[in-house]
VOKOLMI-569431 format. One record per residue: residue in three letters; x, y, z of N, C-alpha, C, CB in turn; chain; residue number from 1. Coordinates in Angstrom, 1 decimal, decimal comma. Last residue first. Glycine has a CB too. Example, Ala and Ser with C-alpha at 12.3 -4.5 7.8 and 13.67 -1.06 7.14 Angstrom:
ser | 12,8 | -2,2 | 7,1 | 13,7 | -1,1 | 7,1 | 12,9 | 0,0 | 7,9 | 14,1 | -0,6 | 5,7 | A | 2
ala | 13,2 | -5,7 | 7,8 | 12,3 | -4,5 | 7,8 | 13,2 | -3,3 | 7,8 | 11,3 | -4,5 | 9,0 | A | 1
end
This chain:
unk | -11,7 | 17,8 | 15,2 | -10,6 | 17,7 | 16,6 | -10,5 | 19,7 | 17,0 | -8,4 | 16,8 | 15,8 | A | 112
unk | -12,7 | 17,7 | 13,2 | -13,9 | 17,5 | 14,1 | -13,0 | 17,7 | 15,5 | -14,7 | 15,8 | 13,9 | A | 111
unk | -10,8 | 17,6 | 11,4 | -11,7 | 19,0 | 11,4 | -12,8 | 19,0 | 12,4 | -12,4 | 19,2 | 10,0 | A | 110
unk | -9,5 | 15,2 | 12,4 | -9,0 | 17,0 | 12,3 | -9,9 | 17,8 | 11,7 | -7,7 | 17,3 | 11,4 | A | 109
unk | -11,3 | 13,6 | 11,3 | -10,9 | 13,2 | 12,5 | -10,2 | 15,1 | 12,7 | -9,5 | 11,6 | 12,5 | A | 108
unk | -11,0 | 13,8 | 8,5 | -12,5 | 14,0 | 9,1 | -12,1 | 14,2 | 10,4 | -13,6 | 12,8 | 9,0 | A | 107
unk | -8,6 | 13,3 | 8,0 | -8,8 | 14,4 | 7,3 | -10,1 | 14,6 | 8,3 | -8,9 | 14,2 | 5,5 | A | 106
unk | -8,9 | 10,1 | 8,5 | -7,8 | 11,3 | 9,2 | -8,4 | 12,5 | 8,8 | -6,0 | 11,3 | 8,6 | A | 105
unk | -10,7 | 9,6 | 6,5 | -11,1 | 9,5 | 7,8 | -10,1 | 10,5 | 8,5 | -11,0 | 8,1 | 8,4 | A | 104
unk | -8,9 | 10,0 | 4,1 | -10,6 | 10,6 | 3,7 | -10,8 | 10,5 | 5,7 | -12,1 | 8,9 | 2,1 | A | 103
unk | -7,1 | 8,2 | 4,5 | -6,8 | 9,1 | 4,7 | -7,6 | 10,1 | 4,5 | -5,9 | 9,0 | 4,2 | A | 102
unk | -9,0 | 5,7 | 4,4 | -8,1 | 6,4 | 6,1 | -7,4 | 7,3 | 5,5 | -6,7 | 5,3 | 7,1 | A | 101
unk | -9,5 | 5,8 | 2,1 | -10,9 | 6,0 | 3,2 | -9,9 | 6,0 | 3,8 | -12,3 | 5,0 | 3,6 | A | 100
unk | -7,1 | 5,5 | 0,9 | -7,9 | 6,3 | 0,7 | -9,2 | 6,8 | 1,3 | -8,0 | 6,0 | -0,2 | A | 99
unk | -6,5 | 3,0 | 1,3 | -5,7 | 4,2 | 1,6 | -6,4 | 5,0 | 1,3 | -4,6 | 4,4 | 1,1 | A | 98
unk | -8,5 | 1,2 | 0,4 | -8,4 | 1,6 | 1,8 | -7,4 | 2,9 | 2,3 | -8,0 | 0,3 | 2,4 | A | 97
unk | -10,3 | 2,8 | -2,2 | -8,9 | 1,6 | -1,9 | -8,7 | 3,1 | -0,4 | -6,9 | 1,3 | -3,8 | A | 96
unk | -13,6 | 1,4 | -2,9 | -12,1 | 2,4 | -2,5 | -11,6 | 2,3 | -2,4 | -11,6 | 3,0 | -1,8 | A | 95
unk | -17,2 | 0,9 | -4,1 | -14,9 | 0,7 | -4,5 | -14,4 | 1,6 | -4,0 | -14,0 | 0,9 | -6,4 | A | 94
unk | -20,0 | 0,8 | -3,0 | -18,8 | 1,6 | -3,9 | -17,7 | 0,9 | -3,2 | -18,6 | 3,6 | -3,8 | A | 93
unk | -23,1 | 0,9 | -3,5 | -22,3 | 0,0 | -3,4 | -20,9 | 0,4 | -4,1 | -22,9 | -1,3 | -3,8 | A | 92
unk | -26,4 | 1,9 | -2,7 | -25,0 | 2,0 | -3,4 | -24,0 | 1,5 | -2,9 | -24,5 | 3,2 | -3,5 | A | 91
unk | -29,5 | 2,2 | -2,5 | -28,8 | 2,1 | -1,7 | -27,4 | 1,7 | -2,6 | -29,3 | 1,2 | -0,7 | A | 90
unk | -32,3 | 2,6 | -3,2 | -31,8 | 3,9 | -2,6 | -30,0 | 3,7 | -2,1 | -32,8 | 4,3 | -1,2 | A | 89
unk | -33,5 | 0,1 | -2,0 | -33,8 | 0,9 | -2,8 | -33,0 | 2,1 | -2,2 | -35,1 | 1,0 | -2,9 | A | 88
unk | -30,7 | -2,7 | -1,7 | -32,0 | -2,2 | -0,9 | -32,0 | -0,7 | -2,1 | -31,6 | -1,9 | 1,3 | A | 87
unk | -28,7 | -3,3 | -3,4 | -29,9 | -4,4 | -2,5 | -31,3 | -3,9 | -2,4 | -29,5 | -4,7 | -0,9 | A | 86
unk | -27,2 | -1,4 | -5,1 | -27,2 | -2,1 | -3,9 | -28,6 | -3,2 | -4,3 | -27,4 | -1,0 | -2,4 | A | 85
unk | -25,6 | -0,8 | -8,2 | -26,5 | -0,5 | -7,2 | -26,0 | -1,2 | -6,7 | -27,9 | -0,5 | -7,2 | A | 84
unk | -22,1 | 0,6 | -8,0 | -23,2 | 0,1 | -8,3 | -24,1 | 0,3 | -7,4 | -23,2 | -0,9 | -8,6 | A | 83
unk | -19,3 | 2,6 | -8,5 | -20,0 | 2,7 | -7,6 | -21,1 | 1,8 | -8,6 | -20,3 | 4,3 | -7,0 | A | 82
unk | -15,4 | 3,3 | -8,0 | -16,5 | 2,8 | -8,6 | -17,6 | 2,7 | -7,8 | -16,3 | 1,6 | -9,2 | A | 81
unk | -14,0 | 4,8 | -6,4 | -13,3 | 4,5 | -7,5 | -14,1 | 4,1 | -8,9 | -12,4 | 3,5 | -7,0 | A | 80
unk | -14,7 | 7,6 | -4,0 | -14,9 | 6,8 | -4,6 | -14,5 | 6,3 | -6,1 | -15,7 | 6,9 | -4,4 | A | 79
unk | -13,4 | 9,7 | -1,7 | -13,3 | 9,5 | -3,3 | -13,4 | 7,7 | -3,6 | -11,6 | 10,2 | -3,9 | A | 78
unk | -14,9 | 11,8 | 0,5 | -14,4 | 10,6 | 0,2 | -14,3 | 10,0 | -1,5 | -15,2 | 9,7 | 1,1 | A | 77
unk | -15,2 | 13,2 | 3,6 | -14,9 | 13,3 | 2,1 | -14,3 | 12,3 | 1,6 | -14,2 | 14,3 | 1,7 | A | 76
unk | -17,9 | 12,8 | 6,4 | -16,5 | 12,5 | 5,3 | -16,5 | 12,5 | 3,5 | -16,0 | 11,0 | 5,6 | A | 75
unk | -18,8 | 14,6 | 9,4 | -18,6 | 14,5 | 7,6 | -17,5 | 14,0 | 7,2 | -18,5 | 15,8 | 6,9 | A | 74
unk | -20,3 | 12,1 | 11,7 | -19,2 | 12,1 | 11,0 | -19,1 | 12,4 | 9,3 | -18,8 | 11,0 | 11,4 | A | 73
unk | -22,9 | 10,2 | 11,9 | -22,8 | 11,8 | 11,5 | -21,7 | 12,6 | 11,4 | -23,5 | 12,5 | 12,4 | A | 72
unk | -20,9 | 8,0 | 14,5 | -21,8 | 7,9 | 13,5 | -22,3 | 9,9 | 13,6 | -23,1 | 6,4 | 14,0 | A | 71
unk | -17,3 | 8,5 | 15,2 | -18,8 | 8,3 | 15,2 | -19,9 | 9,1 | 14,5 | -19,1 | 8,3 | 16,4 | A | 70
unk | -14,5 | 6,3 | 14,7 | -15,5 | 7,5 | 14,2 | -16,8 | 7,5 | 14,7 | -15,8 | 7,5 | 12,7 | A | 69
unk | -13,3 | 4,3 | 15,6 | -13,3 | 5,1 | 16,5 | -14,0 | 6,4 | 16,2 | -12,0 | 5,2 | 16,8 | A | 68
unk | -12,4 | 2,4 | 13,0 | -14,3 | 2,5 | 14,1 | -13,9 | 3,2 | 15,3 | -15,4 | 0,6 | 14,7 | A | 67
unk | -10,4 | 2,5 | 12,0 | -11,6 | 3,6 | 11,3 | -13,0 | 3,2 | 11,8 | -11,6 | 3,4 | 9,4 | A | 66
unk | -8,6 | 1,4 | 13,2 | -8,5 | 2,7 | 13,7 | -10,0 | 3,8 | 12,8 | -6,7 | 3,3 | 13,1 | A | 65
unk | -10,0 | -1,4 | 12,1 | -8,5 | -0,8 | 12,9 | -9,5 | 0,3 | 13,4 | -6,8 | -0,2 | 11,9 | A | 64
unk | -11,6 | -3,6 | 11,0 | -11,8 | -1,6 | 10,4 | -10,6 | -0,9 | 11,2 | -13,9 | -0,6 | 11,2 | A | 63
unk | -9,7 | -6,1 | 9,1 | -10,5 | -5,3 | 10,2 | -10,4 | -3,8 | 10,2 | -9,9 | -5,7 | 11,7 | A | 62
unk | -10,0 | -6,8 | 5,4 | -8,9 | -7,0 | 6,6 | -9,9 | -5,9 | 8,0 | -6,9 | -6,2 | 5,9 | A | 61
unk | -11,0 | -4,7 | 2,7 | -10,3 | -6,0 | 3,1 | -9,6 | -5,4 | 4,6 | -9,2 | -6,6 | 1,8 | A | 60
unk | -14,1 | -3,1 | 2,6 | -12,8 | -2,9 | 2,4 | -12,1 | -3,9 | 3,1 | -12,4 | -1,7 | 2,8 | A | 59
unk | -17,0 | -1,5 | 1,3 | -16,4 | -2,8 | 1,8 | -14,8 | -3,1 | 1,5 | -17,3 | -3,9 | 1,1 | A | 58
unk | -18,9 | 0,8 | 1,4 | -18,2 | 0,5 | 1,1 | -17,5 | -0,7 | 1,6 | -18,0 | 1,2 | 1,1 | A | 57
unk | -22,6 | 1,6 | 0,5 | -22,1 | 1,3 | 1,2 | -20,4 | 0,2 | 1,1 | -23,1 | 1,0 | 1,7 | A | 56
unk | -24,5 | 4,6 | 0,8 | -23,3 | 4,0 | 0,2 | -23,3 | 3,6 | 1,2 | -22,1 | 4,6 | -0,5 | A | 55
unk | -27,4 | 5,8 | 0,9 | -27,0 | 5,2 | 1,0 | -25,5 | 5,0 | 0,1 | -27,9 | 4,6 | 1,1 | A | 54
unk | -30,5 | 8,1 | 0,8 | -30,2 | 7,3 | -0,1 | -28,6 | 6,9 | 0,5 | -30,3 | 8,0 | -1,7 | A | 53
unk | -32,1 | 8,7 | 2,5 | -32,4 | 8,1 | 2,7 | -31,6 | 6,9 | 1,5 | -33,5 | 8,5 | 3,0 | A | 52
unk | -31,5 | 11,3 | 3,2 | -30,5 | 10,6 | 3,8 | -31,4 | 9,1 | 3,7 | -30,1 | 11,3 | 5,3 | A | 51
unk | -30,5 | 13,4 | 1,4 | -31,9 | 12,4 | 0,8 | -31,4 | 11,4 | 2,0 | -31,7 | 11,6 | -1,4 | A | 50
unk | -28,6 | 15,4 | 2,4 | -29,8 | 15,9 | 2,2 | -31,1 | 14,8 | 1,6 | -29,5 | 17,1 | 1,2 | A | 49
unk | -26,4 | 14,0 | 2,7 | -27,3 | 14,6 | 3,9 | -28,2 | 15,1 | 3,6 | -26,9 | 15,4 | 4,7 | A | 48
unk | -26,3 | 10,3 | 2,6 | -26,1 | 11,5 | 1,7 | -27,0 | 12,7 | 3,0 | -27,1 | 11,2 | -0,3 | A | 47
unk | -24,4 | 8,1 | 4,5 | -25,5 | 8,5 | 4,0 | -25,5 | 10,2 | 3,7 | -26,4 | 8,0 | 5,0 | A | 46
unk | -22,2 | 5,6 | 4,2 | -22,1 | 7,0 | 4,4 | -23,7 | 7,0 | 4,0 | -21,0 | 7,8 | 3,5 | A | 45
unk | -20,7 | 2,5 | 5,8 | -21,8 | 3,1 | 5,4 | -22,1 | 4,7 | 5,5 | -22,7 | 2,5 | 6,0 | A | 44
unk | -18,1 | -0,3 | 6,0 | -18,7 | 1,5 | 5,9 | -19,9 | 2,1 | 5,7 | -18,3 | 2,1 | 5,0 | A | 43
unk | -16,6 | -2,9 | 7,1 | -18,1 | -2,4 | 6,0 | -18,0 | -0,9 | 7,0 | -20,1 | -3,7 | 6,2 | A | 42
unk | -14,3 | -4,9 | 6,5 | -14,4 | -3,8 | 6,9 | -15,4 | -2,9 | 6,0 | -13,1 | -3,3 | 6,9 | A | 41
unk | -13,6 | -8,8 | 7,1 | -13,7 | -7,2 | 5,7 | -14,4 | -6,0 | 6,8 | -15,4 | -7,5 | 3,8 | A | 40
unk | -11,5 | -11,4 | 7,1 | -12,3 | -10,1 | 7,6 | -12,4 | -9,1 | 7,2 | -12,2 | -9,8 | 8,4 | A | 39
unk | -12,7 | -14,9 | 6,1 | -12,3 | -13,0 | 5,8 | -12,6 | -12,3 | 6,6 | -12,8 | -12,2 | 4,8 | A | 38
unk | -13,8 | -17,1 | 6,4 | -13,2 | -16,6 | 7,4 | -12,4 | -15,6 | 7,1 | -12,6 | -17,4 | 8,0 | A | 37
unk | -15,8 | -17,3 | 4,7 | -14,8 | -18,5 | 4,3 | -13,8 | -18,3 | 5,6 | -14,0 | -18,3 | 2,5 | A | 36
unk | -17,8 | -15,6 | 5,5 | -18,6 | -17,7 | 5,6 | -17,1 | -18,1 | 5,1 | -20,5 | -18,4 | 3,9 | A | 35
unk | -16,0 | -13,1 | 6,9 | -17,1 | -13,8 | 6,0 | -17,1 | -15,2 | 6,2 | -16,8 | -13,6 | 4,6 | A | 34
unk | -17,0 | -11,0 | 9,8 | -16,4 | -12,6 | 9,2 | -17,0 | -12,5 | 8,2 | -16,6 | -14,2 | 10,0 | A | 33
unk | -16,6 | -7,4 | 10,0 | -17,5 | -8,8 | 9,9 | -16,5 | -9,5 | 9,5 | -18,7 | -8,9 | 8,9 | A | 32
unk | -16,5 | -4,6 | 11,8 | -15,6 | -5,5 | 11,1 | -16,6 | -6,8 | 11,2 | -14,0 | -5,7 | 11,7 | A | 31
unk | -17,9 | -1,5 | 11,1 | -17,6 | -2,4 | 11,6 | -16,6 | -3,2 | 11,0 | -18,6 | -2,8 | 11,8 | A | 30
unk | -18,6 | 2,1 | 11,9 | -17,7 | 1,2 | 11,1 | -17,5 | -0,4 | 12,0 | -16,1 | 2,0 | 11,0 | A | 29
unk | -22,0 | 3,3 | 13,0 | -20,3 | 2,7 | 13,3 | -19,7 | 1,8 | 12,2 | -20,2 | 1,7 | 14,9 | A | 28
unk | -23,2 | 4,9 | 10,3 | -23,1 | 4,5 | 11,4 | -21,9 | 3,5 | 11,9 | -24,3 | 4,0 | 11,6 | A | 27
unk | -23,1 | 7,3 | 8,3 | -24,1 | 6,6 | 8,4 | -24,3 | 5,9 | 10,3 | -23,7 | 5,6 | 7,2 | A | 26
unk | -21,2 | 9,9 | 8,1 | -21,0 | 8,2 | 8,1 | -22,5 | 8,0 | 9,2 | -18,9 | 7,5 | 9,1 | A | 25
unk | -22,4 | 12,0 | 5,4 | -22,1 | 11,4 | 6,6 | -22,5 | 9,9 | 7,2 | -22,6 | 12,2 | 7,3 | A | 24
unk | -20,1 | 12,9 | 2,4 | -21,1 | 12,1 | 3,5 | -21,1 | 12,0 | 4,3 | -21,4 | 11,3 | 3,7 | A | 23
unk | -19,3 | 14,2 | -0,7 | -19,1 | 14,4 | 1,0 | -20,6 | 14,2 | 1,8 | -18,3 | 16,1 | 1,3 | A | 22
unk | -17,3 | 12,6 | -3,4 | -18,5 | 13,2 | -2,3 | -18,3 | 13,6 | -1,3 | -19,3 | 12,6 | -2,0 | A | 21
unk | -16,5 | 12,0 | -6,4 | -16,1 | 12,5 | -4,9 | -17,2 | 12,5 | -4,3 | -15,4 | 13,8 | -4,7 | A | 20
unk | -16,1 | 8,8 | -8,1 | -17,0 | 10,3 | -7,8 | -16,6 | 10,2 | -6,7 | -18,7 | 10,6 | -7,9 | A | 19
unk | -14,2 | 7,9 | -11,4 | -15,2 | 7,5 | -9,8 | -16,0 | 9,0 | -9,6 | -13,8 | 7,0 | -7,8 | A | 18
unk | -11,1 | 8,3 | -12,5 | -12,6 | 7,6 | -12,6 | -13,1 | 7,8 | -11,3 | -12,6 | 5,8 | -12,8 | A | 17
unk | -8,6 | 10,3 | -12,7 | -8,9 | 9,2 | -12,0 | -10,5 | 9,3 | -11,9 | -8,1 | 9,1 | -10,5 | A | 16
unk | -6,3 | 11,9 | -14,4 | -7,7 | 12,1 | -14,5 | -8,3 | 10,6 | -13,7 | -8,2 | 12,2 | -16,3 | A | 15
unk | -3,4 | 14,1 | -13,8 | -3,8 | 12,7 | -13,9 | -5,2 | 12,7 | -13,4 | -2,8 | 11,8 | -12,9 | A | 14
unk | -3,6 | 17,5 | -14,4 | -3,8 | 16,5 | -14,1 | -4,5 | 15,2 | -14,2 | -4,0 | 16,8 | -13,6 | A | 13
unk | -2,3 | 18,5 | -18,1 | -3,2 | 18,7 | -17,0 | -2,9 | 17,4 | -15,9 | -4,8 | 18,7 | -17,6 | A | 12
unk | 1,2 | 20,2 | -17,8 | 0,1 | 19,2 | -18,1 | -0,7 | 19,0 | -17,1 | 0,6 | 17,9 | -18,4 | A | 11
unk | 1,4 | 23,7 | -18,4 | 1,7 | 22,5 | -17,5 | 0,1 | 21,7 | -17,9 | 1,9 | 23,0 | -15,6 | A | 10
unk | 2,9 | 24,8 | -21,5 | 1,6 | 24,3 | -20,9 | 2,2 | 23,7 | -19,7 | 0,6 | 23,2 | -21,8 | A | 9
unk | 6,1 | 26,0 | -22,5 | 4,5 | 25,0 | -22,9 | 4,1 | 24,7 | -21,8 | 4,5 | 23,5 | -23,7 | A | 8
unk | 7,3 | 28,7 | -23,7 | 6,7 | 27,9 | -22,5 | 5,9 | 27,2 | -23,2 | 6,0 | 28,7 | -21,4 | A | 7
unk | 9,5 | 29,8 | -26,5 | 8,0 | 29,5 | -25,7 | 8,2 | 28,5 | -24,6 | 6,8 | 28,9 | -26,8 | A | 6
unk | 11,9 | 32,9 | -25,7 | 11,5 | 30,8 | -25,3 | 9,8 | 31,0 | -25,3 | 12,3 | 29,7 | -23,0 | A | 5
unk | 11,8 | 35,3 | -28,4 | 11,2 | 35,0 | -26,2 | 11,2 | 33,2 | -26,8 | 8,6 | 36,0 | -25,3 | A | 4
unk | 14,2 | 36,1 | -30,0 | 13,1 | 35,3 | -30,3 | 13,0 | 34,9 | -28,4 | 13,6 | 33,9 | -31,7 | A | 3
unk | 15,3 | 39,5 | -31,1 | 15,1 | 38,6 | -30,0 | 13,9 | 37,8 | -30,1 | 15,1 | 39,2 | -28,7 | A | 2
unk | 16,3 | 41,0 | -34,0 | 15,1 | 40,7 | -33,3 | 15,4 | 39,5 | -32,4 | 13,9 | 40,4 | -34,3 | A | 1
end
């Protein structure tokens, strides 16, 4: 009797926290000073069907190449963490910047 090799499993995928989504960018990407002289890079997506509910992401150093988007721009975008905001309806999420320019490229070619 011939014994068949077992195969084992392919392992599942590496499981990363947060939530995906897909939004539209709210309105132009900017770059702000902070009060110590940072410059951070604010985002804002809005959900398309409650558009009244809000993310809004904050990412180190000037927006470069990610305020040539314009505003109603779908993007997919993977968020790492997310709290409330300020305002009602309004969200406050963690990305790492590689990841919103490469969530923006990806938007930039389906709109090209």
């Amino acid at each position: 009797m011939s014994q068949t090799p077992k195969t084992t499993p392919a392992a599942p995928p590496a499981l990363s926290g947060g939530l995906h989504l897909q939004w539209l960018l709210a309105d132009d990407v900017r770059t702000i000073k902070t009060k110590s002289g940072e410059e951070k890079t604010v985002l804002e997506l809005r959900d398309p069907r409650r558009l009244s509910q809000s993310l809004v992401v904050w990412l180190d150093g000037p927006a470069g190449p990610l305020s040539g988007h314009q505003p109603g721009t779908v993007v997919q975008l993977h968020v790492e963490s997310v709290r409330s905001g300020r305002a009602r309806g309004e969200l406050m999420g963690n990305a790492s910047r590689a990841s919103v320019e490469a969530s923006f490229a990806r938007a930039a070619e389906a709109t090209a």
